[in-house]
C-alpha positions in Angstrom: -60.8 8.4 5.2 -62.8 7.2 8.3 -63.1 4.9 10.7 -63.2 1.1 9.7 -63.9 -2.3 11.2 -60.9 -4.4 10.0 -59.8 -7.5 11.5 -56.7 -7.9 13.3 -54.7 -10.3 10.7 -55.2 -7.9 7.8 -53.7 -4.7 9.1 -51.4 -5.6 12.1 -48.2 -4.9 9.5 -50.3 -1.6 9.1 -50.9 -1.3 12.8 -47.2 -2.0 13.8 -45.8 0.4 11.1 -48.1 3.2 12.3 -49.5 3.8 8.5 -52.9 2.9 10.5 -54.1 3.7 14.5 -56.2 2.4 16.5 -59.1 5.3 17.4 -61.4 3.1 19.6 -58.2 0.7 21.3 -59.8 -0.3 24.5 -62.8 -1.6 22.2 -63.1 -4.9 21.1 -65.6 -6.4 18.5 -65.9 -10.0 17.2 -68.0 -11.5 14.9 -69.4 -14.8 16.7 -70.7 -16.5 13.2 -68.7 -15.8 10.1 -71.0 -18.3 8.5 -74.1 -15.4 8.7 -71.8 -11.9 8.1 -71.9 -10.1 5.3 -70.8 -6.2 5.3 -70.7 -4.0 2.2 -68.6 -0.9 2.3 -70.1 2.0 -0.2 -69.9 5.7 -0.3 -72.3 7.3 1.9 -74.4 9.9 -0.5 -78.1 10.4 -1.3 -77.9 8.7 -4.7 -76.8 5.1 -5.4 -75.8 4.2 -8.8 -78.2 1.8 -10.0 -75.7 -1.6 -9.7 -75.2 -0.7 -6.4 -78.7 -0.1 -5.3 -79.4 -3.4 -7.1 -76.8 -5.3 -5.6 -78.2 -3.9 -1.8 -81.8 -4.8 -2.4 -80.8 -8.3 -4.3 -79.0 -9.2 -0.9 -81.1 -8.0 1.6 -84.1 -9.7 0.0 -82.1 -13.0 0.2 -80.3 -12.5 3.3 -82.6 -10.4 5.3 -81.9 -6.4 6.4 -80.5 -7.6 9.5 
């Protein structure tokens, strides 16, 4: 499907097993405040249904686009 962003706990039986690889392995990326992270995963195309696009703007308006 594509590269993801997973953390370590979630996929290391994955990771292990070979069902997943690690592209990018002499990367490393950490979140330094869970507390303020928020990610949304949604198919990249030029329309949204309207739930989603309402769910995006709702957030972003009370979270910030940042």
């Amino acid at each position: 499907m594509g590269p993801a962003l997973l953390p370590d706990w979630l996929i290391g039986d994955d990771l292990t097993s070979g069902r997943l690889v690690e592209p990018f392995s002499a990367l490393r990326a950490t979140a330094t405040d869970f507390e303020t992270g928020a990610w949304l995963v949604y198919p990249s195309q030029d329309w949204l249904p309207t739930k989603v696009r309402a769910t995006l703007n709702f957030l972003r308006a009370r979270l910030g686009d940042g």
